[in-house]
C-alpha positions as CSV (number, residue, x, y, z in Angstrom):
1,X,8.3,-7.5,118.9
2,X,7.6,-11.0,119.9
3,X,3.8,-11.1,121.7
4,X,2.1,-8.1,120.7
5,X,-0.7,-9.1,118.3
6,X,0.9,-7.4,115.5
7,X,-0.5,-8.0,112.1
8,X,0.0,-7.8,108.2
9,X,3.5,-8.9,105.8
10,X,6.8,-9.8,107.2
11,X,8.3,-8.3,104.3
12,X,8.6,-4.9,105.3
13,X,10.6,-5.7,108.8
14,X,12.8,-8.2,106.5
15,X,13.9,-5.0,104.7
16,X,14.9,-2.5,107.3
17,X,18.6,-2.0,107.3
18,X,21.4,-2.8,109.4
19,X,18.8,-5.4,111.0
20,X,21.1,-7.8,113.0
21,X,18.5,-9.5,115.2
22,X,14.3,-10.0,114.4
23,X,12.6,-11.3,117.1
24,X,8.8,-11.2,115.5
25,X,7.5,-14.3,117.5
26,X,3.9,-14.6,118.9
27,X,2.4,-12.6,116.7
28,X,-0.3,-12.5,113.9
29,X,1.8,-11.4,110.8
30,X,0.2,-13.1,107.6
31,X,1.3,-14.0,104.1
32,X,4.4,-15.3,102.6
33,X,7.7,-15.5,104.4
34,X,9.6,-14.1,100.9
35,X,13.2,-12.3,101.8
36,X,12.8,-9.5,99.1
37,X,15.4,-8.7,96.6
38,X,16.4,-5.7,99.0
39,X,16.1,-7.9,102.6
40,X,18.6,-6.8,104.9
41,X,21.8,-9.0,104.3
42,X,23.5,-8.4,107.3
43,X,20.6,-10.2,109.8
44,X,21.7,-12.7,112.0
45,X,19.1,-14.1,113.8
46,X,15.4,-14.5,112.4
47,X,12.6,-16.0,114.9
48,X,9.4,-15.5,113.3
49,X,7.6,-18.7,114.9
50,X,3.8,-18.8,115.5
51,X,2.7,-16.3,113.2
52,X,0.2,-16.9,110.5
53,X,2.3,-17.0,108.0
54,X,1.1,-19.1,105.0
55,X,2.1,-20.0,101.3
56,X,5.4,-20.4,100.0
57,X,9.0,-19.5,101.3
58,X,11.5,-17.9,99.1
59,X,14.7,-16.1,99.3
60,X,15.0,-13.4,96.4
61,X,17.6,-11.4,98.0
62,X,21.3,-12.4,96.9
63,X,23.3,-12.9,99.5
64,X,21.0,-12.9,102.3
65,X,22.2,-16.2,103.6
66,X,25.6,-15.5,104.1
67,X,25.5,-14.0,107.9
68,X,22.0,-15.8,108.9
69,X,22.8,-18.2,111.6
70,X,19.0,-18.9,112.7
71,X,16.2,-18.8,111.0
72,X,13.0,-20.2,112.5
73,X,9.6,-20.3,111.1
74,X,8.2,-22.8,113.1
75,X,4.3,-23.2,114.0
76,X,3.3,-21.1,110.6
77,X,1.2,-22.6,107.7
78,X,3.9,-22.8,104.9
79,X,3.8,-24.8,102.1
80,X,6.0,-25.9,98.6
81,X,9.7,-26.3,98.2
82,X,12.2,-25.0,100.1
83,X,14.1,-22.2,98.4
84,X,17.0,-22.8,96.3
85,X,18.8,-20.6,98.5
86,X,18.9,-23.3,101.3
87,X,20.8,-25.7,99.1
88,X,23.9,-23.5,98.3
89,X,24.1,-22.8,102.0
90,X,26.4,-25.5,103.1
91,X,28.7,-25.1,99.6
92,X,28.9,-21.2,100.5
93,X,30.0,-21.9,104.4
94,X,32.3,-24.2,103.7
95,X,34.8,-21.7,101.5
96,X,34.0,-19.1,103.8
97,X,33.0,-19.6,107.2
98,X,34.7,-23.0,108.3
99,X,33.2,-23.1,111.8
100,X,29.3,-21.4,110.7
101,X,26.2,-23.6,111.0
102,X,23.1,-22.6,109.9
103,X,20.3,-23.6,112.3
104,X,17.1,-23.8,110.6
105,X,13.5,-24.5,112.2
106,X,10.6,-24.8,109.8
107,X,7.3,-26.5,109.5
108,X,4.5,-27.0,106.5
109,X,1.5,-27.7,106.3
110,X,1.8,-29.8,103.4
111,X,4.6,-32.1,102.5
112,X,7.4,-31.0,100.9
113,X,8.9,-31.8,97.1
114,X,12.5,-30.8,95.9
C-alpha cells in the first residue's frame, strides 16, 4: 500500500486478520495510531511512516505486542505518552522470546512525559 495517496483511519487495516506484514508508508492516512481491542495479534512488521497521523498512540489490544518485531511511525504528528504497552515489552520477551528485539521508530511533535 505504501505510495498511493490513500486516506482516512489506520484502524481498520490494524484489524484485518491473519495480517503478518503492513506496509502503509507514503500515504495520507489521518488520526490516531490506536491498535484496537480486536488489532490483529499475529502482525509482524508495521511501517506506517509519513502519514498524517496525529494525536495520541495507544495499544488497546492485549497481546498485540507479543509477535511485533517493527513498528515504525516515523515522520507522523503524534503526541503524549507512549503506551503502557511499550513498557512491558522487554519483561514479556525476556520469558519468552530470548533472542526477540523489538525495533521501534517513532516521532512527536511534542515532547514526551512518562
Amino acid at each position: 500500500l505504501t505510495g498511493n495517496r490513500l486516506s482516512g483511519p489506520l484502524h481498520v487495516l490494524l484489524a484485518l486478520p491473519k495480517l503478518g506484514t503492513l506496509m502503509a508508508e507514503q500515504n495520507w492516512f489521518t488520526g490516531p495510531l490506536t491498535f484496537p481491542p480486536v488489532a490483529n495479534a499475529v502482525m509482524q512488521f508495521i511501517n506506517v511512516s509519513n502519514n498524517l497521523l496525529s494525536g495520541p498512540f495507544s495499544i488497546e489490544a492485549p497481546g498485540f505486542m507479543m509477535m511485533l518485531s517493527t513498528l515504525d511511525a516515523s515522520r507522523n504528528h503524534l503526541t503524549g505518552p507512549l503506551p503502557r504497552a511499550l513498557n512491558e515489552v522487554g519483561e514479556c520477551r525476556a520469558l519468552q522470546r530470548r533472542r526477540h528485539i523489538l525495533h521501534l521508530f517513532l516521532s512527536f511533535s511534542q515532547s514526551l512525559s512518562h
